[in-house]
C-alpha positions in Angstrom: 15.0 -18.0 22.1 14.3 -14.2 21.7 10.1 -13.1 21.2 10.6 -11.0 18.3 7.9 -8.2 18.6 7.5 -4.2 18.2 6.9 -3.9 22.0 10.2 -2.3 22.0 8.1 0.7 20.8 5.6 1.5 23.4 6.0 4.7 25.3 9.0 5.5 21.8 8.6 9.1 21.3 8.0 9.8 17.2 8.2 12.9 15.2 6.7 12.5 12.1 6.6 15.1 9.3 4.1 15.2 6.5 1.8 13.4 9.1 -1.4 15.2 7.6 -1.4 13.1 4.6 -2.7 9.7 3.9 0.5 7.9 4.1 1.3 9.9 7.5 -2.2 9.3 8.9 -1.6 5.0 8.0 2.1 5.3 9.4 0.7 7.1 12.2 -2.4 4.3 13.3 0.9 1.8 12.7 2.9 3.6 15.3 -0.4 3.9 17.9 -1.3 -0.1 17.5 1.8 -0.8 19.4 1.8 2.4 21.8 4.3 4.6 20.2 3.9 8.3 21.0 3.5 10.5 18.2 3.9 13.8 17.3 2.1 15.0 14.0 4.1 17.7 12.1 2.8 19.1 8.9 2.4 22.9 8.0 -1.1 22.9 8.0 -2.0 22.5 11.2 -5.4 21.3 10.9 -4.3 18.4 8.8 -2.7 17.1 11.7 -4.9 18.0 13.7 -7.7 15.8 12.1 -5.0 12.7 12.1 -3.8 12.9 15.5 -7.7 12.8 16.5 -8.3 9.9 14.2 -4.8 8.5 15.7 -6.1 8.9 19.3 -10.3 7.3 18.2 -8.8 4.2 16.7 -5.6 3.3 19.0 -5.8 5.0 22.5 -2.5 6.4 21.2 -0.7 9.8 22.9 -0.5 12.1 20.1 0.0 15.6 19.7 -0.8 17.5 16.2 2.1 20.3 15.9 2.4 23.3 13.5 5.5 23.0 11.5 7.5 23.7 7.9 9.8 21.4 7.2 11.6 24.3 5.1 12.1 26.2 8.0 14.7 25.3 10.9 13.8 28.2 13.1 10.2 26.4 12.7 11.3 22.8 13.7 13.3 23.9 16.5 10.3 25.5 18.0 8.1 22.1 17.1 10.8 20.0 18.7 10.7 22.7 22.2 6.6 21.7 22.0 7.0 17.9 21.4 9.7 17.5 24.3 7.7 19.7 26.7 4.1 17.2 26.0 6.0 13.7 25.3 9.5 13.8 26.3 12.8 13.4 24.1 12.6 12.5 20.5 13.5 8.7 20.0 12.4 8.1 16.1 12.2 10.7 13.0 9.9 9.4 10.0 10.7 12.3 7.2 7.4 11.9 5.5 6.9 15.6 4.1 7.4 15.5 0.5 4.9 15.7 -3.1 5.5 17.1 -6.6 3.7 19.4 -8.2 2.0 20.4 -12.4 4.5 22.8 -12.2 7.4 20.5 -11.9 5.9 18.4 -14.6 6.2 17.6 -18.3 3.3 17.7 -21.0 5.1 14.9 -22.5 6.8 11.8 -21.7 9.3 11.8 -24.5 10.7 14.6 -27.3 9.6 13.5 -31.2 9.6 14.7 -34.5 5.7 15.6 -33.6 6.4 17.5 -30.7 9.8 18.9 -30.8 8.3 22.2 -32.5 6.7 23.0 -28.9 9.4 22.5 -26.7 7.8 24.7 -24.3 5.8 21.5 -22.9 9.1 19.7 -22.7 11.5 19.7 -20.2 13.0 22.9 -21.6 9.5 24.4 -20.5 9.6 23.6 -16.8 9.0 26.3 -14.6 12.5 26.8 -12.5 10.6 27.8 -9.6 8.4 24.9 -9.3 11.5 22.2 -9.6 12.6 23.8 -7.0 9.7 23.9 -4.7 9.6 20.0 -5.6 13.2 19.4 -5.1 13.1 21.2 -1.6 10.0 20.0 0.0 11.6 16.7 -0.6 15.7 16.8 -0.1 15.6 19.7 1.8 12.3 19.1 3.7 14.2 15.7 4.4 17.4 17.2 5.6 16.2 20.2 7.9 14.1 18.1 10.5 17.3 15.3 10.5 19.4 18.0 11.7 16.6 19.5 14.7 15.7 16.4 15.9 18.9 13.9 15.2 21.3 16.6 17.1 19.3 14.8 20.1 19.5 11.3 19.2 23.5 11.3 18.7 23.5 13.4 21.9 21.5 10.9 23.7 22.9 8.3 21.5 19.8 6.4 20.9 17.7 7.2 18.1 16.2 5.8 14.7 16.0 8.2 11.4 13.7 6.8 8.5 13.3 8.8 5.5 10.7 8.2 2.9 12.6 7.8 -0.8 10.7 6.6 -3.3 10.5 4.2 -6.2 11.5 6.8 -8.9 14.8 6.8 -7.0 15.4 3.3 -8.2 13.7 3.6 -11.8 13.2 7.5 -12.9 9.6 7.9 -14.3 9.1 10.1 -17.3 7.6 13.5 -16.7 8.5 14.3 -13.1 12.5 15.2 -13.3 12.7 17.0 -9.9 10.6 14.8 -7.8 12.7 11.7 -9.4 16.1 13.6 -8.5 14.8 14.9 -4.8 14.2 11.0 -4.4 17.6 9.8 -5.5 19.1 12.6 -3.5 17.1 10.8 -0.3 19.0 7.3 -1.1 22.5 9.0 -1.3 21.8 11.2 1.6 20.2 8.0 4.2 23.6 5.5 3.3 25.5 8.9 3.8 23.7 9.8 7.2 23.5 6.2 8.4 27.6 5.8 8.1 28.5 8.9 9.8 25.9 8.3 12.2 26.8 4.6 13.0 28.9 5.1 16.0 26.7 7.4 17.7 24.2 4.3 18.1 21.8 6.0 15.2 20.7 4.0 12.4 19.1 6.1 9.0 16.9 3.8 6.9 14.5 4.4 4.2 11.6 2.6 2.5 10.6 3.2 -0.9 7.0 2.9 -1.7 5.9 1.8 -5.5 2.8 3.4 -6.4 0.2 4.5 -4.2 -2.7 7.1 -4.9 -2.2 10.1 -2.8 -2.9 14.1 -3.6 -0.2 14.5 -5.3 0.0 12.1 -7.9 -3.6 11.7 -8.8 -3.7 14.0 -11.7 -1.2 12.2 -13.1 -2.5 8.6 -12.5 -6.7 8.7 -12.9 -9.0 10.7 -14.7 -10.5 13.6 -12.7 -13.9 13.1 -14.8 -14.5 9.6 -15.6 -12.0 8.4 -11.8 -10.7 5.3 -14.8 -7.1 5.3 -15.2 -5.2 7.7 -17.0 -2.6 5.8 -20.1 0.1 6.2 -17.6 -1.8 4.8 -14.6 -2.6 2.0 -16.8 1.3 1.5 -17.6 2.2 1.5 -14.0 -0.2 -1.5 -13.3 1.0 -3.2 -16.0 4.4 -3.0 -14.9 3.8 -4.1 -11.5 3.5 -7.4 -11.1 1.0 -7.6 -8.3 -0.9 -5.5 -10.7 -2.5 -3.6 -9.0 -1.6 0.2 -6.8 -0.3 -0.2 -3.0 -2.4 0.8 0.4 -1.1 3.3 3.0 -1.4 0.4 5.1 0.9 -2.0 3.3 3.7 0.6 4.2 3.0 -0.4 8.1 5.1 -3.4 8.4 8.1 -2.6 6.9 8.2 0.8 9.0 7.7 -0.7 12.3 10.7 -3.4 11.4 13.4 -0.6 10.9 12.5 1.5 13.6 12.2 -1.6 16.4 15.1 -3.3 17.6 14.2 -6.3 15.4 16.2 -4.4 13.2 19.0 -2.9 15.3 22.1 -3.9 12.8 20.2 -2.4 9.9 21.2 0.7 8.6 21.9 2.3 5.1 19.4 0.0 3.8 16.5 1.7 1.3 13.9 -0.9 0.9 11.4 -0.7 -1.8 7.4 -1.5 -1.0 6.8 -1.7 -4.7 4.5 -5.0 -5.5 7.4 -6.2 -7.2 7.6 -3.2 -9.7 11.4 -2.9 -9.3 12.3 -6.2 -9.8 10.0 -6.7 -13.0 11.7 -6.3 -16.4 8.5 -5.8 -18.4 9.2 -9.3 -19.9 
């Protein structure tokens, strides 16, 4: 009988984008416990910077913090010259860069009699150029580095793709239109990536995480004065069964099973990483 295991990783080449954050920095310690190498894009550089040498402290991992904008292709094609030149040939893409924004958000969750004189804090009042800073960071800051670094895989044909959706994909939260469609946009685009990359020998996945507390949703989740939850942080952990909000490091698992062999006929698949928050009625 087969040893299942990740050791199918060690000495893997991986790219991953948004690695400055605190999801990146737990995905990256994941990928350095079982000798992966990593290369840790995000546009400010000394974000990645400070994870790759937290990486390198805590797993003796090989890891490289690189300068990159996930907006910009000329940008990530000059990344991917770097990463090649220090580790070798891309072998796994975790599309991590992504985050909404005040801008892109609503004042309120629904329109009422009581509010429907200041539509302004409605969706009617979102600022155009924020959705689509939110939208773009996420679809398109999805879609740019799959093109630089997946030309290689299908070339080589060998290669894993995971993408980062979310669970407002599966179950659209009030107040955050553009991050909910950018997310939704992810699911479409993996199943769509992972068919017409199938015989290639390239497999696009996602995970979609429930609720976790990074920088970008905290203003919207706890109270910047008294750090208790906000009414609609308390909502969330009411409607998640677990009851309670998910750590970076409970995303670790479920990574390392789609991009190891353990999962090589998996593909298309967007699994959520929700504390039972998707499957829970409210009832």
């Amino acid at each position: 009988m087969e040893n299942y295991s990740f050791a199918d990783l060690k000495n893997k080449v991986c790219v991953l984008t948004g690695g400055g954050g605190v999801i990146g920095a737990s995905l990256a310690k994941g990928l350095g416990s079982v000798g992966a190498k990593i290369a840790i894009l995000d546009l400010k550089i000394e974000f990645a910077e400070k994870v790759a040498d937290i990486v390198k402290q805590e797993t003796g991992a090989e890891v490289i913090a690189v300068e990159a904008n996930v907006l910009d292709k000329a940008s990530l094609q000059s990344a991917q010259k770097i990463i090649i030149d220090k580790l070798g040939p891309v072998d796994i893409l975790i599309n991590g860069a992504g985050g909404n924004s005040p801008k892109a958000t609503t004042k309120h969750e629904f329109i009422t009699e009581e509010n429907v004189s200041a539509l302004d804090e409605t969706f009617f009042g979102l600022e155009i150029e924020g959705f689509q800073k939110v939208f773009d960071l996420n679809f398109l800051g999805t879609l740019l580095p799959t093109m630089v670094f997946g030309r290689e895989m299908v070339t080589r044909k060998s290669g894993v793709v995971l993408n980062i959706s979310s669970m407002n994909a599966f179950r659209p939260l009030t107040k955050i239109p553009a991050y909910s469609a950018a997310k939704s946009s992810i699911n479409n685009f993996t199943q769509w990536l992972a068919v017409h990359f199938a015989k290639m020998n390239v497999r696009v996945n996602a995970i979609a995480p429930g609720f976790f507390l990074t920088n970008q949703n905290r203003f919207l989740l706890v109270d910047e004065k008294t750090n208790e939850l906000t009414p609609r942080g308390q909502k969330i952990i009411n409607g998640t069964p677990m009851g309670k909000f998910g750590e970076p490091e409970d995303l670790v698992g479920t990574t390392l099973y789609l991009l190891s062999d353990v999962s090589k006929f998996v593909t298309g698949v967007v699994i959520p990483v929700d504390g039972g928050f998707n499957a829970y009625s409210g009832v």
